[in-house]
C-alpha positions as CSV (number, residue, x, y, z in Angstrom):
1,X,0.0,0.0,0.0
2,X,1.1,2.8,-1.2
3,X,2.0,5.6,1.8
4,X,0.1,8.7,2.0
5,X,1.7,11.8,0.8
6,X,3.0,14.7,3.3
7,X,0.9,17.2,3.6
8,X,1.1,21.2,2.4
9,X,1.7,23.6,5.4
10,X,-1.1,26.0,4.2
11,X,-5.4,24.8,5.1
12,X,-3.8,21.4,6.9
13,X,-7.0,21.0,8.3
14,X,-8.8,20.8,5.2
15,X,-6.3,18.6,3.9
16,X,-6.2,16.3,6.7
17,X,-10.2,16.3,6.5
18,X,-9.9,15.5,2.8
19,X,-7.2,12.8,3.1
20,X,-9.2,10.9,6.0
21,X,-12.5,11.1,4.7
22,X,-10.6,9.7,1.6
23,X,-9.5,6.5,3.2
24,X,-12.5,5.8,5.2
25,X,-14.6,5.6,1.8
26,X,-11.7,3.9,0.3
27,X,-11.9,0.9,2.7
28,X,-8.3,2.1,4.7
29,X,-10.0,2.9,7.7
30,X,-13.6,0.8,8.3
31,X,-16.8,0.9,9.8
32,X,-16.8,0.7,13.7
33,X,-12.9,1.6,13.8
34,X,-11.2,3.9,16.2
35,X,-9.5,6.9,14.8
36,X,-6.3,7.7,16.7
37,X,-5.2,11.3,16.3
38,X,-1.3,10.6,17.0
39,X,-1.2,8.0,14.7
40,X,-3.4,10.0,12.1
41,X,-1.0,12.8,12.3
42,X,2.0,10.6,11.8
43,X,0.6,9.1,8.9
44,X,-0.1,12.7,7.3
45,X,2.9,14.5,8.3
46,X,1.1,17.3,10.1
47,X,0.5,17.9,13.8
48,X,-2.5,16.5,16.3
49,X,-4.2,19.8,16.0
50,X,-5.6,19.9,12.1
51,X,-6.4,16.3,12.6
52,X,-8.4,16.8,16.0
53,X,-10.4,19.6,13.8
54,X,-11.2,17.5,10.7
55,X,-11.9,14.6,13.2
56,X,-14.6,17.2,14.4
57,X,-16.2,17.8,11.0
58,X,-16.2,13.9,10.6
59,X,-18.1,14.1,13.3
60,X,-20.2,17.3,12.2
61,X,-20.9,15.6,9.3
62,X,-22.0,12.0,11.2
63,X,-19.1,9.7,9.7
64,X,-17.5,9.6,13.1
65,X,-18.7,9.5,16.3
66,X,-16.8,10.2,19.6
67,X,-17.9,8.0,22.5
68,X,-16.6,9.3,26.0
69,X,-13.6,7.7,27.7
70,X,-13.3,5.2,24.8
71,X,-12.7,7.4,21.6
72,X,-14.1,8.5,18.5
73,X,-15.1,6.1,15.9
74,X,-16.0,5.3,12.0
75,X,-19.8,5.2,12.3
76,X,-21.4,1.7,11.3
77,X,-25.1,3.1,10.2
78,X,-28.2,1.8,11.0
79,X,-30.2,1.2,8.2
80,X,-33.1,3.8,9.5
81,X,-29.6,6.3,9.3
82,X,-29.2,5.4,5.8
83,X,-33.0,5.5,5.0
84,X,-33.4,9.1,6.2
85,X,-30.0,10.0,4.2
86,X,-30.8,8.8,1.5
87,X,-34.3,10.8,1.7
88,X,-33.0,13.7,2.4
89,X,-30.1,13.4,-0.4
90,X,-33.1,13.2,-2.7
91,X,-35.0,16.2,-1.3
92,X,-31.8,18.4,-1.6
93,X,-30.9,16.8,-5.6
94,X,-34.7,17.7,-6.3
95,X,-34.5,20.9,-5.2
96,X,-30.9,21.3,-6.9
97,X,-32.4,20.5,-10.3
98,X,-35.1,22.5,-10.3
99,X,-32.8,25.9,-9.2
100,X,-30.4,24.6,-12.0
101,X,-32.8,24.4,-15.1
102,X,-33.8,27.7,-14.0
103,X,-31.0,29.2,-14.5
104,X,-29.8,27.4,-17.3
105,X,-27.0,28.3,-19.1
106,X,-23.8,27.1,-21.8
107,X,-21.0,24.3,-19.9
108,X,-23.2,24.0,-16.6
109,X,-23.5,20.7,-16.6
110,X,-19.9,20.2,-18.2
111,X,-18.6,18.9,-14.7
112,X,-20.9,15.9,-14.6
113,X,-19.4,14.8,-18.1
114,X,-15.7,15.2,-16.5
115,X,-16.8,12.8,-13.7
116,X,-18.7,10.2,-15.4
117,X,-16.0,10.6,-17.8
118,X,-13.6,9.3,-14.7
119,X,-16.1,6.6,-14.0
120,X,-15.7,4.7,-17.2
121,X,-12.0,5.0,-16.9
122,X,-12.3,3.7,-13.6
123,X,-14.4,0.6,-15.2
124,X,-12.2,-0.1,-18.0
125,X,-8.4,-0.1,-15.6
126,X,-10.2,-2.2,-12.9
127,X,-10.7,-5.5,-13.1
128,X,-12.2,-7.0,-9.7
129,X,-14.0,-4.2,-8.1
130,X,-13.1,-4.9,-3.8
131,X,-13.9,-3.0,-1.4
132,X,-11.4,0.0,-2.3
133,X,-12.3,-0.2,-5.9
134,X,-16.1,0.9,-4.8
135,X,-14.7,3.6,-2.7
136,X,-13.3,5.4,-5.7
137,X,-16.1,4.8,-7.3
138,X,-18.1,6.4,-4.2
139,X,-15.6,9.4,-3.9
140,X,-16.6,10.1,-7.9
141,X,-20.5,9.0,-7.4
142,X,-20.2,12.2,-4.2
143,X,-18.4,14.3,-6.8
144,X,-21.1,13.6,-9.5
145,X,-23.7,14.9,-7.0
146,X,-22.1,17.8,-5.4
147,X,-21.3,18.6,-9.4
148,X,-25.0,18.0,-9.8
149,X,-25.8,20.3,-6.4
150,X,-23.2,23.3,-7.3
151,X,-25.2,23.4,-10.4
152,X,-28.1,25.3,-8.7
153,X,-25.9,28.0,-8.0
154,X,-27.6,27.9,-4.3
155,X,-24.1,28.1,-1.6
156,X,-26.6,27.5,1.0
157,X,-28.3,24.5,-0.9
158,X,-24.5,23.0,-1.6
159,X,-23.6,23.9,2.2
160,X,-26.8,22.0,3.7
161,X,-25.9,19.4,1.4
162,X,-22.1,18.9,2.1
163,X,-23.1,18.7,6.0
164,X,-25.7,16.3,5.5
165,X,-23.2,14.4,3.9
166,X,-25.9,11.4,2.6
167,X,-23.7,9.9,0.3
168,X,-21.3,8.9,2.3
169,X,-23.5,7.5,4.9
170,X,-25.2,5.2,2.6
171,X,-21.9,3.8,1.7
172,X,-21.1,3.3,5.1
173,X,-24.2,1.2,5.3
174,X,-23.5,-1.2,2.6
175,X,-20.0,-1.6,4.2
176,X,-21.3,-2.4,7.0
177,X,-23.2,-5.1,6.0
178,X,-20.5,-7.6,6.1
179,X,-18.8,-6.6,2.8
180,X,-22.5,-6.0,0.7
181,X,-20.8,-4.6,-1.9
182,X,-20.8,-6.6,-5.3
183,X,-17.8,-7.6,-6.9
184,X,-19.0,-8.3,-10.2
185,X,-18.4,-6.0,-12.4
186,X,-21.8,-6.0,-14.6
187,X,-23.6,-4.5,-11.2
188,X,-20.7,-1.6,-11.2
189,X,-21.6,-1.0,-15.2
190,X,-24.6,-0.6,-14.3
191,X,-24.1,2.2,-11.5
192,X,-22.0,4.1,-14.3
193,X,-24.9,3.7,-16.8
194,X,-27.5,4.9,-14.4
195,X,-25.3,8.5,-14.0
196,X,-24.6,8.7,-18.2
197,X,-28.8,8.3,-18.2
198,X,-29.4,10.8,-15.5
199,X,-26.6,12.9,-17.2
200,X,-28.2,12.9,-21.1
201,X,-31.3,13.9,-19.3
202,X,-30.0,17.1,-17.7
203,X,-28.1,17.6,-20.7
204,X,-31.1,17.2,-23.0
205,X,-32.7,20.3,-21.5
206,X,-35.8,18.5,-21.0
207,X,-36.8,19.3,-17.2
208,X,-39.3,16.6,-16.9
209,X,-37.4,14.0,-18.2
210,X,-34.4,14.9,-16.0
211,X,-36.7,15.2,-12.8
212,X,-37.9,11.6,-13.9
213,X,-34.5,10.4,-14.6
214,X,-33.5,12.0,-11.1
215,X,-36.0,9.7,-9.0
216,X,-35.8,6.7,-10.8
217,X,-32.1,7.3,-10.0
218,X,-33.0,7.4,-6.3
219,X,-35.8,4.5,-6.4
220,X,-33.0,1.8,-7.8
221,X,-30.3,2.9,-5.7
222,X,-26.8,3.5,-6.3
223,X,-25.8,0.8,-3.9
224,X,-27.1,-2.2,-5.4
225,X,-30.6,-1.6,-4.0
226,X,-29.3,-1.5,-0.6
227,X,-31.6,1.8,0.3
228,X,-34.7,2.3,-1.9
229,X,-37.1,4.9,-1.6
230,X,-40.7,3.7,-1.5
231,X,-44.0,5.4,-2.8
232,X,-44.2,7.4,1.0
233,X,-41.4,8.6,0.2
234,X,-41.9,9.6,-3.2
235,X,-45.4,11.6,-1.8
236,X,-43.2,13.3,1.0
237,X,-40.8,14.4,-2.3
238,X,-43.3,15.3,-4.4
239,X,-42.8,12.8,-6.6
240,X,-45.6,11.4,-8.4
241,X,-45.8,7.5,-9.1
242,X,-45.0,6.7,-12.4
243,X,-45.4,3.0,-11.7
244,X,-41.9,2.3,-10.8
């Protein structure tokens, strides 16, 4: 394994932040573990401090939690946690869309091609897709989506959304599951087809399409059906049922 790089001297604590939020998705630091700020630090090259205050917006953003006199640990989420993330990713994506085709304009969707760009280049160099394989791919899926969020041109949509965090908890929840994350690569396809559909809709111009494209997107799943949002759901959305 390769060993993380040394970190700048200059926003260390977004760094750090960014570089431990990395390896938890990427399968380097699992569900349920302890996070150990000396060792953290060692292994980034930077002080206890920055680490203590990226632990805290871990924690801010519920993919840590710190239990007293034992530590702070990588959540394991229930699976009522990843339901209501996975509702209230939708809500925020919903609303996202709808602030973006208002405002409409040339290259704003040009981002979402660069990343599902990435994902069929992550397809075509990997051959068994393990647990770290589907962390990139999660790392890219949350890019695609904050992409998709940034769009609206809201900063307090894209900052309610980044806190949330939904993505990443809904990850978590499939890793905790014992390893429920498929290997086979036709089921990984098929999560990279699902954001090139959702991504010719928005790019078609066609609002109702994309908003149908959006929740069909959300009523599959991007996690192999994992978390799947049923027809209350939909209603509390605004959603209609289209038979799906």
């Amino acid at each position: 394994m390769l060993k993380p790089p040394m970190l700048r001297a200059t926003t260390l604590r977004n760094e750090a932040f960014r570089a431990i939020r990395k390896d938890i998705l990427s399968g380097r630091l699992s569900p349920g573990s302890k996070l150990v700020e000396a060792d953290l630090a060692a292994q980034l090259g930077v002080s206890r401090n920055p680490v203590r205050e990226a632990i805290g917006q871990l924690e801010q953003q519920g993919l840590v939690v710190s239990i007293p006199n034992r530590g702070t640990f990588i959540i394991q989420p229930t699976p009522e946690q990843a339901y209501d993330m996975f509702l209230l990713r939708a809500y925020l994506e919903l609303f996202a869309l709808r602030l973006a085709f208002a405002r409409s304009g040339p290259g704003l969707f040009d981002s979402l091609f660069d990343v599902v760009q990435e994902m069929d280049d992550l397809v075509r160099s990997t051959e068994t897709f393990d647990g770290e394989a589907w962390g990139r791919l999660s790392l890219l899926d949350t890019e695609f989506h904050t992409h998709l969020v940034r769009a609206s041109g809201s900063a307090a949509l894209l900052r309610a959304w980044e806190t949330a965090s939904p993505t990443d908890i809904v990850f978590l929840y499939d890793r905790s599951l014992n390893g429920n994350l498929s290997s086979d690569k036709e089921d990984v396809q098929g999560v990279v087809a699902r954001h090139h559909e959702l991504l010719h809709k928005i790019q078609s111009g066609d609002w109702p399409a994309a908003e149908r494209e959006l929740r069909q997107h959300f009523m599959v799943g991007s996690r192999g059906q994992s978390v799947a949002l049923d027809k209350s759901s939909l209603a509390m959305l605004g959603w209609e049922d289209d038979g799906f």
